[in-house]
FISE-914379 format. One record per residue: residue number from 1; x, z negated, y of N, C-alpha, C, O in turn. Coordinates in steps of 0.2 Angstrom, whole numbers, plus 5000, padded with zeros to 4 digits. Atoms other than C-alpha are relative to their C-alpha. Layout:
N
<torkol NUM <X Z Y> <X Z Y> <X Z Y> <X Z Y>>,
...
//
This chain:
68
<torkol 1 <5002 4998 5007> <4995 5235 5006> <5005 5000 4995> <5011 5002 4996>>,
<torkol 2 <4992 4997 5006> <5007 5234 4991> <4997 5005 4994> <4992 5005 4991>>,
<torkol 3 <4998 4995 5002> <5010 5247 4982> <5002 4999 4993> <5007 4995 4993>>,
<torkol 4 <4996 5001 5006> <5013 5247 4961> <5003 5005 5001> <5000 5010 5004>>,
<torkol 5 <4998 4995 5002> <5027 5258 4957> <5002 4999 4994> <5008 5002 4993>>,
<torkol 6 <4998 5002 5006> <5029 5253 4940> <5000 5006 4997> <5004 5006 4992>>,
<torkol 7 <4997 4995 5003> <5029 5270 4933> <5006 5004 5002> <5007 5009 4999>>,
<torkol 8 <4995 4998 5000> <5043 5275 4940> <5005 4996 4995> <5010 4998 4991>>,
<torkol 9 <4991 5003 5005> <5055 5260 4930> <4997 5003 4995> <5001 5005 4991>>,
<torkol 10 <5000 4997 5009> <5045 5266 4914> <5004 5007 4999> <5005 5008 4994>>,
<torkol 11 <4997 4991 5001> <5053 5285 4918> <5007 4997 5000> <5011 4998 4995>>,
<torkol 12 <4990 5002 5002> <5071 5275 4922> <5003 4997 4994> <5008 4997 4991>>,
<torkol 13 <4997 5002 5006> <5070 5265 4906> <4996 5003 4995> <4996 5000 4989>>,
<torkol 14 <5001 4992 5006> <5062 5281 4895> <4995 4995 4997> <4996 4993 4992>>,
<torkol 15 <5005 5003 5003> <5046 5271 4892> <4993 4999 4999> <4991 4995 5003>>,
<torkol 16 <5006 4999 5000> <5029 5274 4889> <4994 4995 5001> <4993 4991 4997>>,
<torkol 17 <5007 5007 5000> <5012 5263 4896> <4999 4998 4994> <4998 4992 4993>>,
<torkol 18 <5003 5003 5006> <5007 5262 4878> <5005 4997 4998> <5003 4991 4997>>,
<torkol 19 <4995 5006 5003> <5023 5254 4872> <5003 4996 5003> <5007 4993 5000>>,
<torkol 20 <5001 5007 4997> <5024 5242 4887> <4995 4996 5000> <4995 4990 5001>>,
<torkol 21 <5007 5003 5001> <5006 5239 4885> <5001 4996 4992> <4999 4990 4992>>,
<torkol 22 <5000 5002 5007> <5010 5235 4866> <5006 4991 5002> <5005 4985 5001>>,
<torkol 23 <4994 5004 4999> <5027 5226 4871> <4996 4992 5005> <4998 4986 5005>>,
<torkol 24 <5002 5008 4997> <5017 5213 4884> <4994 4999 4999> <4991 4997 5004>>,
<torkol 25 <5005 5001 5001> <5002 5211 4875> <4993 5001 5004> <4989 4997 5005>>,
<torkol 26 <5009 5000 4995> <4987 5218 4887> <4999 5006 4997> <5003 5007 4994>>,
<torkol 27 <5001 4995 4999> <4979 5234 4886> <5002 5006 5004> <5002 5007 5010>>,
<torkol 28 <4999 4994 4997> <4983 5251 4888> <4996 5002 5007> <4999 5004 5011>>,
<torkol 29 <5004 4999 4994> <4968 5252 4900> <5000 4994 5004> <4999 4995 5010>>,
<torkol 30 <4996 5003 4995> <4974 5237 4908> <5004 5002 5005> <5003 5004 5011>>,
<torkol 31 <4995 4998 4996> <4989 5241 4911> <4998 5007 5005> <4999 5007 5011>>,
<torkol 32 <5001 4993 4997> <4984 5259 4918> <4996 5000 5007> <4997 5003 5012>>,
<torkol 33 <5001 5003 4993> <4973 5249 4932> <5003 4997 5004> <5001 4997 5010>>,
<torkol 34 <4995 5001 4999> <4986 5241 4935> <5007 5004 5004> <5012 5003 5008>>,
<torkol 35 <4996 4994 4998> <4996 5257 4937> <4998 5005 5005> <5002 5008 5008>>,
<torkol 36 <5005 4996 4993> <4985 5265 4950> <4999 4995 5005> <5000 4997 5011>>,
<torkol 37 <5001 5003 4995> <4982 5252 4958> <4994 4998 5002> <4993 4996 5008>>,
<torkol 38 <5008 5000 4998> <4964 5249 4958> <5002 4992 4998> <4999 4989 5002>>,
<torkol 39 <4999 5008 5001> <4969 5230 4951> <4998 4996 5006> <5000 4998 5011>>,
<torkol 40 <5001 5005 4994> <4964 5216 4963> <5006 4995 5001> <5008 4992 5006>>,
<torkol 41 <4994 5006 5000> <4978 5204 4957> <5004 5000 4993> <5002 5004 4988>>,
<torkol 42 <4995 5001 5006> <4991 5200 4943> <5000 4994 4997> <4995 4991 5000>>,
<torkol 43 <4999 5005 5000> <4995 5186 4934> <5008 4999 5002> <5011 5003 5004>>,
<torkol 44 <4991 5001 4999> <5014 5178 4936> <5000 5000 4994> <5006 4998 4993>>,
<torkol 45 <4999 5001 5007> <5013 5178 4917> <5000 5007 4998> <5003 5008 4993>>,
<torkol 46 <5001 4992 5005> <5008 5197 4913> <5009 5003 5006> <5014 5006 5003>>,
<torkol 47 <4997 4999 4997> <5021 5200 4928> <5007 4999 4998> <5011 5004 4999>>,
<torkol 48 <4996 5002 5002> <5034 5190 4923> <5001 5005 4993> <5007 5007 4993>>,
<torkol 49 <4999 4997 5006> <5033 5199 4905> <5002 5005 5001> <5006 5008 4997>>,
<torkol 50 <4999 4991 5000> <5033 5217 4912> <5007 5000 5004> <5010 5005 5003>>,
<torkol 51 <4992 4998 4996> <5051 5214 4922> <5002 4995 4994> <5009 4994 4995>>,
<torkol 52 <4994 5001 5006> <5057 5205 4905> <5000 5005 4998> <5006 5007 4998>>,
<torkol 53 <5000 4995 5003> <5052 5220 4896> <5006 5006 5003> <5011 5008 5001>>,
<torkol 54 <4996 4994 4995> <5059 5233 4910> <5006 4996 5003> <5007 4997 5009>>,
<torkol 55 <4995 5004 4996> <5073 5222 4914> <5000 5001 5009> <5005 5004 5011>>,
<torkol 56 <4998 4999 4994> <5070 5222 4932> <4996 4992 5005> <4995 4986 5003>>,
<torkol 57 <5004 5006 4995> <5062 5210 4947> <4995 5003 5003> <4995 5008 5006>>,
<torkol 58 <5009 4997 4998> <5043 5211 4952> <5003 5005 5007> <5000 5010 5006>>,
<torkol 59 <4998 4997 4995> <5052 5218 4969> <5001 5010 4998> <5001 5015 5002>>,
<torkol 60 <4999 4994 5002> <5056 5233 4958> <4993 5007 5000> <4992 5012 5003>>,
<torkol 61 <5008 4997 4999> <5038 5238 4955> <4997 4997 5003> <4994 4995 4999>>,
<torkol 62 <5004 5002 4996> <5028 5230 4968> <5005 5002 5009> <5011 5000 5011>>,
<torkol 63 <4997 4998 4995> <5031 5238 4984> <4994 4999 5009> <4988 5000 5010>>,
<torkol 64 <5006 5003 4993> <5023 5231 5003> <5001 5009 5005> <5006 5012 5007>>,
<torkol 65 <5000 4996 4995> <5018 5246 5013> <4995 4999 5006> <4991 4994 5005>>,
<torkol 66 <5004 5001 4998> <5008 5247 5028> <4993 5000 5000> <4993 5002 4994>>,
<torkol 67 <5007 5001 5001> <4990 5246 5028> <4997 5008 5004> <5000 5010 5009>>,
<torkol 68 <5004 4993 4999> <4978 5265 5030> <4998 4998 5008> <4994 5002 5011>>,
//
C-alpha cells in the first residue's frame, strides 16, 4: 500500500494545502484527496511540481507500507 505523507513536508516547510494547491495549479479539493489518500493515482506532472514546490523527492511524501 503507499502511504501519502505529504502533510507532514507542508508542516516542515511552514506551508499550507491552499497555497501548494495555488502554487501547483490543481485544486484545493484535489489536492486534499490526494492528502488522504483516497486518490487512485498521480500524474508524474502534478508530482513532479509538488517536490519543486516542497523542494524534496516523491520518496519524501510517498511512502510503501505493508498492505492491511
Amino acid at each position: 500500500m503507499i502511504e501519502v505523507t505529504l502533510d507532514y513536508m507542508l508542516l516542515k516547510r511552514k506551508m499550507t494545502s491552499k497555497e501548494l494547491a495555488a502554487e501547483i495549479g490543481i485544486t484545493p479539493a484535489n489536492l486534499s484527496i490526494l492528502k488522504t489518500g483516497k486518490a487512485k493515482g498521480i500524474r508524474f506532472e502534478t508530482l513532479d511540481k509538488i517536490c519543486q514546490v516542497l523542494d524534496c523527492q516523491p520518496g519524501d511524501i510517498l511512502k510503501h507500507t505493508d498492505s492491511e
